[in-house]
C-alpha positions as CSV (number, residue, x, y, z in Angstrom):
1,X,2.2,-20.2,11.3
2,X,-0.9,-19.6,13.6
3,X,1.4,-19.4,16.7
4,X,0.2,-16.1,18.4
5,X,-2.2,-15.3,20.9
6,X,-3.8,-12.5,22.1
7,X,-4.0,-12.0,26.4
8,X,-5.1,-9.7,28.8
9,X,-3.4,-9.3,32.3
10,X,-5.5,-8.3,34.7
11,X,-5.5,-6.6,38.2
12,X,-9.0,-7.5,41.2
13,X,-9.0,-4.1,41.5
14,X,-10.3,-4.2,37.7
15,X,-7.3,-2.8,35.4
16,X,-6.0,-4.6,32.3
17,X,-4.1,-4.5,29.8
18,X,-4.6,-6.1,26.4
19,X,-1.3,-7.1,24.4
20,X,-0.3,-9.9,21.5
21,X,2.8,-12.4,22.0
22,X,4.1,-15.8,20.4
23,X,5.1,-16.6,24.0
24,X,3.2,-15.7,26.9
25,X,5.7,-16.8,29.6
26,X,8.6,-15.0,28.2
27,X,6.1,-11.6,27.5
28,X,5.1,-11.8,31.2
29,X,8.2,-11.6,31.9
30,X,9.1,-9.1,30.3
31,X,6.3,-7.2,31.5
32,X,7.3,-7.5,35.1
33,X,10.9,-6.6,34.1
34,X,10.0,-3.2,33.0
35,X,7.7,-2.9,36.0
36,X,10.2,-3.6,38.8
37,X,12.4,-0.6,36.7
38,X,10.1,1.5,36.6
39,X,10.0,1.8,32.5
40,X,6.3,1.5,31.7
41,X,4.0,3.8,30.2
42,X,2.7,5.7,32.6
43,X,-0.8,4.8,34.0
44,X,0.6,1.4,33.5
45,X,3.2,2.0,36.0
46,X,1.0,3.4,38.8
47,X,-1.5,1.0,38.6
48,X,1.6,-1.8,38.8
49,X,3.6,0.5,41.7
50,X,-0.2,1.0,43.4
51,X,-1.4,-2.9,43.7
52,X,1.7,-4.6,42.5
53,X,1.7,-7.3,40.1
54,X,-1.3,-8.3,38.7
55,X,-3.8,-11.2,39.8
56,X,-4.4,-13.0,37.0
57,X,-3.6,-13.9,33.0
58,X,-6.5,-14.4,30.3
59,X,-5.4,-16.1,26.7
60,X,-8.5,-14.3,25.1
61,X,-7.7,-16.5,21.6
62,X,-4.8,-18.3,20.5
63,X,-3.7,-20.2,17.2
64,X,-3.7,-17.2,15.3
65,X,-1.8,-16.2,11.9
66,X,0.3,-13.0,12.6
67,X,-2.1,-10.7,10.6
68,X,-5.2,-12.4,12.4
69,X,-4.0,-11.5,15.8
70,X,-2.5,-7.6,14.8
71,X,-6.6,-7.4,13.2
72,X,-8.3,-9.2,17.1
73,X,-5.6,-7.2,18.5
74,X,-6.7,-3.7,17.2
75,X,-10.5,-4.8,17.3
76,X,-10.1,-5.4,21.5
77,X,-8.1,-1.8,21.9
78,X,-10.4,-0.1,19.5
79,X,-13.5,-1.3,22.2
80,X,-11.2,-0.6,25.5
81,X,-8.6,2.3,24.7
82,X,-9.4,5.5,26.8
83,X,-11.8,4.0,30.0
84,X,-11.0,4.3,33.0
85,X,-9.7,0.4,33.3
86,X,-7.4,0.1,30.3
87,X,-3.8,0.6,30.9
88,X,-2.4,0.2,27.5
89,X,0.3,3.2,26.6
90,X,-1.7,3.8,23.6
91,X,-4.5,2.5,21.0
92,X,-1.4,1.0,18.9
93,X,-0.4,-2.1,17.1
94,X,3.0,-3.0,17.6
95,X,4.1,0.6,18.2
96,X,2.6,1.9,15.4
97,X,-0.8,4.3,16.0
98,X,-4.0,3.0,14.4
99,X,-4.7,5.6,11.8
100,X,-7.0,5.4,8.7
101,X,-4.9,5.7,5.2
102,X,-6.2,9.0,4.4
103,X,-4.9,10.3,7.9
104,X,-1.7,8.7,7.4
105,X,-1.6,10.7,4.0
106,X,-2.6,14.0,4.9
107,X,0.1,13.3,8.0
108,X,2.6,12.3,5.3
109,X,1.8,15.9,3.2
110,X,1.8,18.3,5.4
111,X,5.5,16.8,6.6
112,X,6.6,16.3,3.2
113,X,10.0,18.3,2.6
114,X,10.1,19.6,5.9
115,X,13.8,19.7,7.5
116,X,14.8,20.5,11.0
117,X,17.3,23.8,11.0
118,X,20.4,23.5,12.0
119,X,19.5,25.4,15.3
120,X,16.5,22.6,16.0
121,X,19.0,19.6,15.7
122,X,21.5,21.1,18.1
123,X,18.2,21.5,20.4
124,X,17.2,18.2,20.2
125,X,20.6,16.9,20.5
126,X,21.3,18.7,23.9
127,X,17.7,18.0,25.2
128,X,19.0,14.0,24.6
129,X,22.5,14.1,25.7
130,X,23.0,12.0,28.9
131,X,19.7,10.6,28.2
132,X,19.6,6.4,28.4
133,X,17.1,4.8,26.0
134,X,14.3,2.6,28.0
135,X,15.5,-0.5,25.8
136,X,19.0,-0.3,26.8
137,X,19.9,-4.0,27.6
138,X,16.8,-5.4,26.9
139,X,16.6,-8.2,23.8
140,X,14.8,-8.0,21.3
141,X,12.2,-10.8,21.5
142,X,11.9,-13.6,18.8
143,X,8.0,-11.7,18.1
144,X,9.7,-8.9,17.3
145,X,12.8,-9.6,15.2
146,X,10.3,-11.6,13.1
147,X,7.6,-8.3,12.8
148,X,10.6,-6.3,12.0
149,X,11.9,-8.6,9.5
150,X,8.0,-8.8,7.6
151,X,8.1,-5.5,7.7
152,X,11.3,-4.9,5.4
153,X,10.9,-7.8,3.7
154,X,10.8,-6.8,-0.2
155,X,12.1,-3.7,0.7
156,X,14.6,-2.4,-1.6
157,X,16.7,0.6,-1.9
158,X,16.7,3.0,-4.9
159,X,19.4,3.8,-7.0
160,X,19.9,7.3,-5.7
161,X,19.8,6.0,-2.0
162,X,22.5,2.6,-3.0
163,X,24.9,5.9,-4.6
164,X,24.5,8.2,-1.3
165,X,25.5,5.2,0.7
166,X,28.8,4.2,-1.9
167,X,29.7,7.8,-1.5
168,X,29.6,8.0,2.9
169,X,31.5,4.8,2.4
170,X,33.7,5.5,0.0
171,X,37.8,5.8,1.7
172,X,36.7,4.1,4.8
173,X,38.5,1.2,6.2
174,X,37.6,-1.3,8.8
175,X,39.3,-1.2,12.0
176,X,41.3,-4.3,12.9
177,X,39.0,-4.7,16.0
178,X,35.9,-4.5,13.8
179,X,37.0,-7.0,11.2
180,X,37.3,-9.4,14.4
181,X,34.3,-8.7,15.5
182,X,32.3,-9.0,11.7
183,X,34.5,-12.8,11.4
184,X,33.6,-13.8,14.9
185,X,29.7,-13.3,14.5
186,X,29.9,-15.1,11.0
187,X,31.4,-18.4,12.2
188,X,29.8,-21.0,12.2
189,X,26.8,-19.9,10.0
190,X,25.6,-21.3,6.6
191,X,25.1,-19.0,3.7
192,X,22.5,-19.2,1.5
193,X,23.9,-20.3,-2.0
194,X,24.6,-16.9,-4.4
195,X,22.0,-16.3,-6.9
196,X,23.0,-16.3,-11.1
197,X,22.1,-12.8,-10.8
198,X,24.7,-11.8,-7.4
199,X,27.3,-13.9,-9.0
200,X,27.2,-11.4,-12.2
201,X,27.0,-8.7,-10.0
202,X,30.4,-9.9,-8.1
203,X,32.3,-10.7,-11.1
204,X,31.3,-7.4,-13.0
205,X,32.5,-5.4,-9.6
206,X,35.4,-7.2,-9.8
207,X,36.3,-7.0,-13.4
208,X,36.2,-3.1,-12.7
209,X,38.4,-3.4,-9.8
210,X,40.7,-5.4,-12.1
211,X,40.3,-2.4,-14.9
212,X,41.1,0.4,-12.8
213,X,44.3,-1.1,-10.9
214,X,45.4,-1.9,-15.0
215,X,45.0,1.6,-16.0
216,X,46.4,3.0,-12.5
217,X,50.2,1.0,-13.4
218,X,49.6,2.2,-17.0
């Protein structure tokens, strides 16, 4: 659906920022939000606690297909990202940096099979302790459950990682609280209708269950 727009909010004195929503009113919003607690990037948040909010709005285009507007988006931060004016946190798309594929490989490389010592992870875990995240109590917007969700969408999990996950899981029990909780939030939705092949899956799961309690009172 070609529902997004890109807009730039801007400030007389002559800041901006450029940014890419579904709904502008809610973004704004949003925006001012993490203003008033002080939670924006920095230059961002001097410019805001300097002059306040800003003057005026600008839908630079709208009617635009998701992958339309991350491509305008990028093109208008690629031009603006590093003067003097531009208060964007970063030359990012959706939190992700704008790197060229061969960067992002040679970044990928040189990190490949690298662990953190036991010694590091206490570090970093002290160094967060006590420490609240900047997106405690905020929602996530509709704009961004649906980039997360195209994201991992196709995404499956390999064998080895499906047999890790069985194995953490295996002897653990739901609490009575959590079962209430898991019924509660399902209420009231529809389920999509089982596929032939998660059906085969089911009754082969429980056919096993079925063999092993058999041979168990043998």
């Amino acid at each position: 659906m070609n529902n997004y727009l890109i807009y730039k909010i801007k400030w007389d004195e002559g800041f901006y920022y450029v940014g890419r929503t579904k709904n502008l009113k809610t973004r704004l919003k949003e925006h001012l939000k993490r203003c008033k607690a002080h939670k924006q990037a920095d230059k961002y948040q001097n410019v805001f606690n300097l002059y306040d909010k800003w003057d005026t709005v600008e839908v630079i285009k709208s009617n635009l297909s998701i992958n339309d507007a991350i491509k305008f988006e990028k093109e208008q931060l690629n031009a603006c990202f590093g003067t003097e004016w531009c208060v964007n946190a970063a030359n990012s798309i959706a939190g992700v940096n704008i790197m060229s594929d061969g960067t992002k490989a040679k970044i990928g490389n040189a990190n490949k099979g690298n662990k953190h010592t036991a010694e590091t992870k206490a570090l970093i875990s002290a160094a967060n302790r006590g420490q609240v995240p900047w997106n405690k109590g905020i929602p996530r917007t509709a704009e961004t459950k649906a980039l997360i969700s195209a994201a991992l969408k196709g995404n499956k999990h390999t064998a080895e990682t499906k047999e890790k996950i069985r194995q953490g899981n295996l002897g653990k029990k739901l609490t009575a609280e959590t079962k209430t909780l898991i019924s509660a939030a399902l209420k009231g939705k529809k389920r999509k209708p089982l596929t032939a092949e998660h059906k085969r899956n089911l009754s082969l799961a429980q056919k096993k269950r079925w063999a092993k309690r058999k041979a168990k009172e043998k």
